[in-house]
N, C-alpha and C positions, 0 to 999 in steps of 0.2 A: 410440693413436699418431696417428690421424685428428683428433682431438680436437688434439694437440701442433702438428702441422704448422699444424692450422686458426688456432690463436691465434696463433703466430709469422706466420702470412700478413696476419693482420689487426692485428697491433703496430706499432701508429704513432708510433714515437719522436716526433713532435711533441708529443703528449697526455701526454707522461711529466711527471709537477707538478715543482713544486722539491720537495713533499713528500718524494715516494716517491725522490727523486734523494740527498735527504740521509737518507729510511731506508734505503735501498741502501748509502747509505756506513758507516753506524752500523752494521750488518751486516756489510760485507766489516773493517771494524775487530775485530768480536766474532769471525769466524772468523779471522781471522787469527793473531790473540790466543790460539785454543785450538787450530788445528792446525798453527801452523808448527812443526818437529820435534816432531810429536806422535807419544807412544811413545817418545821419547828422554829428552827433558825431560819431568817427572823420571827419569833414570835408572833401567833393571832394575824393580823392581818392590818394592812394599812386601806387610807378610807378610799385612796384612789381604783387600789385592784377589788375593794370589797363592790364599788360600784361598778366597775366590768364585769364583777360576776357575778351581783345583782341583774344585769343587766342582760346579759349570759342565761340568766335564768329566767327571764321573762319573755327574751326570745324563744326559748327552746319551748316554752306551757304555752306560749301568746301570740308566737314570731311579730313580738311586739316588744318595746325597748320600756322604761321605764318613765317617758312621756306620752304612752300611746301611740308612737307613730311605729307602722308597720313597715318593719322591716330596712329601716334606715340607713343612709349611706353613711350617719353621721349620728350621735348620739346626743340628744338634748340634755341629760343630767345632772348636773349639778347649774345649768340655765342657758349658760354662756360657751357647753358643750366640751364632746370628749370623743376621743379616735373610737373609731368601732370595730377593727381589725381585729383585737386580742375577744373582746366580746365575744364574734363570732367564731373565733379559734376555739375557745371554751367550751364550746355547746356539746361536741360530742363528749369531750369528757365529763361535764358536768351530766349527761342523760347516762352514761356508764355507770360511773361512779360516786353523785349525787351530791352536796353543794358542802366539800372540804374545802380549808385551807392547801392542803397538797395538790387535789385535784384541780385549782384555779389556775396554780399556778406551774401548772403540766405546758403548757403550750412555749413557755419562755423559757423553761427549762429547756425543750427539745430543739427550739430555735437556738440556744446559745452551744449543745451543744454538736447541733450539723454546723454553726458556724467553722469549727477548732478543724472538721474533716476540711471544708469546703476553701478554708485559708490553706492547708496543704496543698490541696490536688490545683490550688490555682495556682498557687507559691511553684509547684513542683513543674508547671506548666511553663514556663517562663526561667524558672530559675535554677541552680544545682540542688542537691537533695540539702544539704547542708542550712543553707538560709530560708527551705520549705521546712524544714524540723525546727529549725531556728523560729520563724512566725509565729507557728501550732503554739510550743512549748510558750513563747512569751505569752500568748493569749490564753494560753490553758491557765498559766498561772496568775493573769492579769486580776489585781484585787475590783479594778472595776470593774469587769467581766464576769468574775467568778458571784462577784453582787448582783448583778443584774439578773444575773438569769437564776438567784434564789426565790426571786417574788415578782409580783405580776402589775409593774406598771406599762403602760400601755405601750406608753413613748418609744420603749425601752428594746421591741420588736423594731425598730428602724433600721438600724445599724444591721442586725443579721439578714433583712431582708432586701437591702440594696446591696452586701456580699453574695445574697444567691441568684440577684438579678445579673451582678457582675460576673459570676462561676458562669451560669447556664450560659450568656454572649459568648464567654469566649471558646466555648463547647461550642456555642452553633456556629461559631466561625469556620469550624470545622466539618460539624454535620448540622444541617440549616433548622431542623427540626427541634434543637433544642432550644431556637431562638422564640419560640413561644414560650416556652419555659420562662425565660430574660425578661419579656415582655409581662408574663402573668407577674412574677415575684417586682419589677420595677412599678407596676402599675399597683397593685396590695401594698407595695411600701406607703403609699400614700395615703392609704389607711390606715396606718402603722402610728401615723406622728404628723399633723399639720403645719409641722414648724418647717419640714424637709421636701415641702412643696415646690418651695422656690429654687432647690437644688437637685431634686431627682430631674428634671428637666434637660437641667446644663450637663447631668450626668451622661444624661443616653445621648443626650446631643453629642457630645464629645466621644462616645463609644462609635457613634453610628459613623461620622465624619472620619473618625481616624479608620473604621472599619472601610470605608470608603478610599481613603487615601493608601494605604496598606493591600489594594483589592481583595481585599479579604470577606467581603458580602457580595454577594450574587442575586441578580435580580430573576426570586424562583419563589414560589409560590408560599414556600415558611417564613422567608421578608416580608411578605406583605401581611399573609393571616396575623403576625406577630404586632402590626404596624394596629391592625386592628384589634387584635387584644388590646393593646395598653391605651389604645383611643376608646376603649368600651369603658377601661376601668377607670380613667380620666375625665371620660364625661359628667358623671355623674357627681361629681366634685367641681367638675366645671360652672355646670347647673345649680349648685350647692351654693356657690361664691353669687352666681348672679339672684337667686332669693334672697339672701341673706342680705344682700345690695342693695334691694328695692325694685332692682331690675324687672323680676317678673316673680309671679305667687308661690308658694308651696305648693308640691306635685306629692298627692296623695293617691297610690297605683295599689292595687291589690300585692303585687310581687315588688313594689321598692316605694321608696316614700324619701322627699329629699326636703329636709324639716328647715322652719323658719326657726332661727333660737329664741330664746325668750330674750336674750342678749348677746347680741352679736360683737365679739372684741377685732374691731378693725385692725388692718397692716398695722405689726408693732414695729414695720422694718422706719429705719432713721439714718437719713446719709447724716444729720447734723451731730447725731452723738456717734460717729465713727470711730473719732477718735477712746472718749469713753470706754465702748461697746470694747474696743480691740485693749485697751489696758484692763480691759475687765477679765476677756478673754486671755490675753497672758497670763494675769494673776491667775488664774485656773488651773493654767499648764503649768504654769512655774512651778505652783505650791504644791499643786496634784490635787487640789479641795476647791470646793464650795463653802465650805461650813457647813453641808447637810451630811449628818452623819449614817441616810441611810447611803450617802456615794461613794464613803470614805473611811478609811481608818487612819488614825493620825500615824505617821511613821512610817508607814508604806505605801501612803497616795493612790493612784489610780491605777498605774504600773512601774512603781518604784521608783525611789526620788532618780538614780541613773539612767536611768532609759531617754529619761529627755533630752543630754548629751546625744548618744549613739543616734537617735532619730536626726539630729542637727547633718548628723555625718551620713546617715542613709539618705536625707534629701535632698542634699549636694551632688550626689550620685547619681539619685533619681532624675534630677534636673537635666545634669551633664548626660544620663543615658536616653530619655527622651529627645533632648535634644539630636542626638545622633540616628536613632531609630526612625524620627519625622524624616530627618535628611534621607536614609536610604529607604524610606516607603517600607520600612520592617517593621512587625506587630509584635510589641514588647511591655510587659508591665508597668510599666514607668509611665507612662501618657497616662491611661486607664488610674493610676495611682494616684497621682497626680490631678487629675481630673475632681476624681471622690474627696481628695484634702482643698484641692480648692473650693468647692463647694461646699464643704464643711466651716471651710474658714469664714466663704462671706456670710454663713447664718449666725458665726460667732461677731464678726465686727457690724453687720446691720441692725441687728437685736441684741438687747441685753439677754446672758444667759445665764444659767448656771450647768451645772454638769451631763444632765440630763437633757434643756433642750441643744447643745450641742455636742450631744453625743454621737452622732451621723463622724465627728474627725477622728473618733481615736481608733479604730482599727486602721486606717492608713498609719496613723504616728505607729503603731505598734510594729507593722509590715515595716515600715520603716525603720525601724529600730535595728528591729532581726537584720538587715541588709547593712548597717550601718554597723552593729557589731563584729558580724563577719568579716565585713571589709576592715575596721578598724585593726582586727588581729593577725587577720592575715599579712597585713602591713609589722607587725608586732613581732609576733610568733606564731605561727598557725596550730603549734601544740598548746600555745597558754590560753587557747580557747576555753581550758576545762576553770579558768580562773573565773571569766562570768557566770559559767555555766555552775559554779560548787555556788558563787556568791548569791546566786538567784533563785540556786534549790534553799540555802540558806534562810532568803527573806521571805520566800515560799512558807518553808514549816514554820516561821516563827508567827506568820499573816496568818495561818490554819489554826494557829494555837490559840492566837488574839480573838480570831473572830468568833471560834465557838468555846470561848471562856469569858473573858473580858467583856469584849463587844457582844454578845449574846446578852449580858444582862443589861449592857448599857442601852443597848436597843430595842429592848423589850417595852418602854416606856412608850417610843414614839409608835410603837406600832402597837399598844394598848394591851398586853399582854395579860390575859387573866380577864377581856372581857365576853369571851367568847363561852367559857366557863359560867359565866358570872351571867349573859343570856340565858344560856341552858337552863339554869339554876331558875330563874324568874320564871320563866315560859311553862317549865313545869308544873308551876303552882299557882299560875295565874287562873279565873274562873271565866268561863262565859261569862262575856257582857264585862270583864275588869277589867281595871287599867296599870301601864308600868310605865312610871317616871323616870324618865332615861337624860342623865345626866348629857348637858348639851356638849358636850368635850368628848362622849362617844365617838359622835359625827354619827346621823342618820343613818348614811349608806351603808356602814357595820351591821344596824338593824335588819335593815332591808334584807343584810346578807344570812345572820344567825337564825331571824325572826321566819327567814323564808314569804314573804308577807306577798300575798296574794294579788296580783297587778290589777283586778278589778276594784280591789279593796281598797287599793294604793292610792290609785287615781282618785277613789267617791271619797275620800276621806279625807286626803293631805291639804293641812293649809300650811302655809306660808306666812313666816313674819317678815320679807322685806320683797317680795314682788312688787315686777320686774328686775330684778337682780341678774349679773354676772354670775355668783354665789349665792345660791338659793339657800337661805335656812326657812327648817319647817318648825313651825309650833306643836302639830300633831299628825298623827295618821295612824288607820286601824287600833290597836290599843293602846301606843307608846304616846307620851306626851314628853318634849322636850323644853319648852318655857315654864316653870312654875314658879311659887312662891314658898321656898323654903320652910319659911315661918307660919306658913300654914297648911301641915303636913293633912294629907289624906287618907285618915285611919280604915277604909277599907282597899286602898291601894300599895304594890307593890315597889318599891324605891331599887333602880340603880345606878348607881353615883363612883363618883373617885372619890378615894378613902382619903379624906383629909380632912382637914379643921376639928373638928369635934363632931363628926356626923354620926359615927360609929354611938359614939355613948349618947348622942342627940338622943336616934332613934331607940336605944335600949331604954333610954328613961320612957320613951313616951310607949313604950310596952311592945315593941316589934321584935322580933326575930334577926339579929344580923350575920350572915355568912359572909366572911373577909375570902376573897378573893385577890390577896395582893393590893394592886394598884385601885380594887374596884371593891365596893360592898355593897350586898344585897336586904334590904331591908324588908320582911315578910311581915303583916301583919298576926297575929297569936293565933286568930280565929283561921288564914289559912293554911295551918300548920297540922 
């Protein structure tokens, strides 16, 4: 606190640059962007992050996951399994501030935005201030980015944590000590996202070698403990692959657990559909979409239909400047850049994707952009800079306006909006010993998250209609039941359903109680009213 007061005493707003006035702005634009109605927009909650912090929350009462395995390197839940990173991201805020929508999705908020710092001070590290502000600002205002880090899917932690595995390297290129750092955040990335396995690898490889080649690592005692960080955090994913293989059993430890899945989804990688895989992948880049509308807004793509020009022209660069760098044994952005986009690339043409499992390429494409506009104008005019820069503040407020007007209601559907409410509502008035018919278009894992439902309860309870499954759906557990038969309504049970067909006036004729909730209706019997 002495420390605080002392630097505020000595802050002499005369010494503030125009630099650090216009990264200040690039900043209060990037948060603004991800916390204004943050936890509202999008709406309630999707069923991916509802089961991380389900999941989240069985560790924190149980330090047990949602299968009973303790303490997991990997998460069994929905059969065929899920990253465990954000999971355990969650625990302290969910033990702070107890099992919100906002509160879930605290951790991905905070990952996207140390990203926006962490692209400067690397950008600034290698490059002129200019194409470091240039990065920030694109990614601050990047509509894929500015998405991601509103809601909490797992994957979606990837991308920012091989950006802080790449900051801390080349900080400890410098002082060796922050190469553990490199090491923690490269090794957690792989908990982050299982698709990014096969490319974190090639990533450090290519770090370590060029660090080598450049002598820029020193053989000193922060190389090695670092070596042994991300082999600690590596192994047990190692381990993971060979159970799940047949290789050798489930390792069930008091302090870690490395679980057999109920269905394990073999290597999706395909040299035969390359060709495929990589038109698939352009079409992605090209359009800026997937078709899923939680990754996209039509009209302004990923990072706006222009950027994907200026990228063409920062790669060329990037190429032509690696190339010159290797030749003189110089440590420059461009390898290390390079590096992260090709490995991004091969998880786009070896597997089919969509936006999200090849999300590990677009912060390269965007650094790249930034370098590719710069150059482009300086060629141009170096004053008619302000012409992308108004065009982009431009697509900027119009993306802001869409997203929390338009898209806010359009989105509200896929992410179930009104049923978190429409829980509450049930839960209230259900009795010891009753039951709530939870329309199967929920999805469980929502319950699990609203319902709060007790992991002992969970486990003695839940069946399953299609075990061993990929995609487990359940029939029942504790007091929700998800298979029923319409037509034969349970006069002392409570209904929650999507409000269509004729349900609404179904259940008023047969004498229940209905509270509309939008997309969802609650159906109460009279007696518990």
């Amino acid at each position: 606190m002495n420390k605080v007061l002392g630097w505020l005493k000595s802050f002499d707003v005369a010494k503030v640059t125009v630099v650090q006035i216009v990264l200040a702005i690039v900043l209060l634009l990037g948060i603004f962007a991800r916390v204004y109605m943050f936890g509202s927009v999008p709406g309630d909650i999707n069923q991916d992050e509802a089961f991380a912090a389900y999941n989240a929350y069985t560790l924190l009462h149980h330090a047990a996951d949602s299968y009973g395995y303790r303490l997991p390197v990997y998460l069994t839940a929905w059969g065929s399994g899920m990253n465990a990173l954000e999971s355990y991201l969650m625990i302290p805020f969910v033990a702070l501030f107890g099992m919100h929508v906002w509160v879930i999705r605290m951790p991905m908020l905070l990952v996207g935005l140390l990203s926006l710092v962490a692209v400067f001070y690397l950008m600034r590290r290698f490059t002129n201030v200019r194409i470091a502000l240039a990065a920030t600002f694109l990614l601050a205002i990047s509509p894929w980015h500015v998405m991601l880090s509103r809601w909490a899917l797992e994957s979606n932690l990837a991308p920012g944590f091989v950006l802080f595995g790449l900051f801390f390297f080349v900080k400890g290129l410098e002082k060796p000590k922050f190469l553990i750092a490199s090491a923690a955040f490269y090794g957690l990335s792989l908990y982050a996202y299982a698709t990014i396995w096969i490319a974190v690898p090639f990533i450090v490889l290519v770090n370590v070698l060029y660090g080598l080649w450049t002598k820029s690592i020193n053989n000193n005692r922060y190389t090695w403990i670092s070596l042994g960080v991300l082999a600690m955090l590596a192994l047990p994913l190692i381990l993971f692959m060979l159970v799940n293989k047949g290789v050798i059993a489930e390792i069930r430890l008091p302090f870690i657990s490395i679980p057999k899945l109920v269905y394990f989804r073999a290597s999706e990688i395909s040299f035969q559909k390359i060709p495929e895989n990589f038109m698939n992948l352009w079409n992605i880049l090209k359009n800026q979409s997937d078709g899923l509308p939680w990754n996209y807004i039509r009209n302004f793509g990923l990072f706006y239909p222009v950027t994907l020009a200026f990228f063409f022209v920062g790669l060329v660069e990037n190429i032509w400047q690696a190339v010159r760098d290797v030749r003189a044994r110089k440590l420059g952005l461009s390898v290390f850049m390079l590096a992260w986009l090709f490995a991004a690339f091969a998880i786009g043409i070896l597997i089919s994707v969509n936006v999200n499992r090849v999300n590990l390429i677009f912060i390269p494409i965007i650094v790249m952009a930034a370098q590719g506009i710069i150059l482009a104008f300086s060629y141009i005019h170096p004053k008619m800079i302000y012409v992308p820069l108004v065009a982009y503040l431009l697509s900027f407020a119009n993306f802001e306006r869409e997203y929390f007007t338009k898209y806010k209601d359009q989105i509200a559907s896929n992410f179930c909006e009104g049923v978190g409410d429409a829980m509450d509502f049930a839960q209230s008035l259900v009795r010891p010993g009753g039951k709530i018919y939870v329309d199967p278009n929920v999805s469980y894992p929502r319950v699990l998250f609203y319902g709060k439902v007790d992991l002992n309860s969970y486990l003695s309870t839940v069946r399953y209609i299609n075990f061993p499954s990929a995609f487990l759906y359940v029939h029942e557990f504790d007091r929700y039941v998800f298979t029923f038969d319409l037509g034969r309504v349970d006069s002392h049970a409570i209904y929650l359903l999507e409000n269509k067909d004729s349900r609404l006036s179904m259940f008023e004729q047969q004498g229940f109680t209905v509270r509309n909730f939008g997309k969802y209706i609650v159906a109460v019997p009279a007696k518990l009213l």
